[in-house]
C-alpha positions in Angstrom: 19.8 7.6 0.7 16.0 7.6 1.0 14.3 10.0 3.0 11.5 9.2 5.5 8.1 8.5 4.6 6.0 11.8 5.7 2.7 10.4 5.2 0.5 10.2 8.0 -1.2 6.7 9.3 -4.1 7.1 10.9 -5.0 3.4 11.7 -3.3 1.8 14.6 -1.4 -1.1 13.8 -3.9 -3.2 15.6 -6.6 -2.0 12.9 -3.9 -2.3 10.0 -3.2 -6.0 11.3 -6.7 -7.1 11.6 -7.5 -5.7 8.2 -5.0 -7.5 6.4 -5.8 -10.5 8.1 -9.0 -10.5 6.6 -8.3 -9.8 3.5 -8.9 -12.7 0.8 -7.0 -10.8 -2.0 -2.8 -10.8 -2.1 -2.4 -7.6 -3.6 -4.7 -6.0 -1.4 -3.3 -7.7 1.5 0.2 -6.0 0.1 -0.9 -2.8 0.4 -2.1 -2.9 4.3 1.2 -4.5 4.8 2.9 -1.6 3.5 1.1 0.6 5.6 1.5 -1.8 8.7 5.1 -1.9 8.3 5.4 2.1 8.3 3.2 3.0 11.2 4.6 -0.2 13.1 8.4 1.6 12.8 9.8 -1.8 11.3 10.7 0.3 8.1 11.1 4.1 7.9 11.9 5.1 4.3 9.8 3.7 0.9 13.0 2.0 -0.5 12.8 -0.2 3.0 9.3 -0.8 2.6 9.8 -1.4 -1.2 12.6 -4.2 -0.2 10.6 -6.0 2.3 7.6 -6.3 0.1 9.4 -6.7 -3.2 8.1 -4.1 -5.3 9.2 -1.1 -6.5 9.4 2.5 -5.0 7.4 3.7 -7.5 4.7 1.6 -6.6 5.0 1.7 -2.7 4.8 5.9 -3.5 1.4 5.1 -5.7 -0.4 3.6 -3.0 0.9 6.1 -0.3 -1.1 8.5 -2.6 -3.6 6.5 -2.8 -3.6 6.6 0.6 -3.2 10.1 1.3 -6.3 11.1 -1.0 -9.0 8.3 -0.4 -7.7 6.8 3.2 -7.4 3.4 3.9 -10.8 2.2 2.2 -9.0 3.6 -1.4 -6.0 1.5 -0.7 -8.2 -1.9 0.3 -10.9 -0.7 -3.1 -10.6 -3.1 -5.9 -10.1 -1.3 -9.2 -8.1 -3.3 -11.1 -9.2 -3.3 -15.2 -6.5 -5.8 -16.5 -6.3 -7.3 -19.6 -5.5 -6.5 -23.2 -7.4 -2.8 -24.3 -9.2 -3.3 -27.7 -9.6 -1.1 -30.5 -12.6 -0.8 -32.3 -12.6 1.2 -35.6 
C-alpha cells in the first residue's frame, strides 16, 4: 500500500485552480493538477495521484521534488531539451 504524500502545498487550491487554468501547455497543466488534486484531498497517496493522471509514480515523485526544491514557479518552468542528443567527434 502507498503511503501518504508528506509534501507540503503551500498554494490554496483556489491559486492551484486558477494557475492551471491558465496555463497553455498540457504537461504543465499536469503538473498543477497533481498538486491540485493533493492539497484539494481528492487523492492522498502518489500511486492515487499517478492513476488519476496517468502517469507513473516515478514521475508524480519527480515533480513533488521539483516542487519541494524550486516551489510552484519550478513545477510551471519550462525546461524541456527534447530531441535526439548528437555526437560530434
Amino acid at each position: 500500500m502507498s503511503r501518504p504524500s508528506t509534501t507540503y502545498i503551500v498554494e490554496t487550491t483556489e491559486e492551484l485552480k486558477q494557475l492551471m487554468q491558465a496555463q497553455k501547455k498540457p504537461k504543465i497543466k499536469e503538473r498543477l493538477q497533481a498538486l491540485y488534486l493533493l492539497k484539494s484531498g481528492c487523492a492522498t497517496t502518489l500511486q492515487e495521484v499517478a492513476n488519476c493522471l496517468g502517469r507513473s509514480k516515478t514521475t508524480i515523485e519527480n515533480w513533488l521534488t521539483l516542487y519541494r526544491k524550486s516551489g510552484v514557479l519550478g513545477v510551471v518552468a519550462w525546461n524541456y531539451r527534447g530531441g535526439t542528443p548528437t555526437c560530434h567527434f
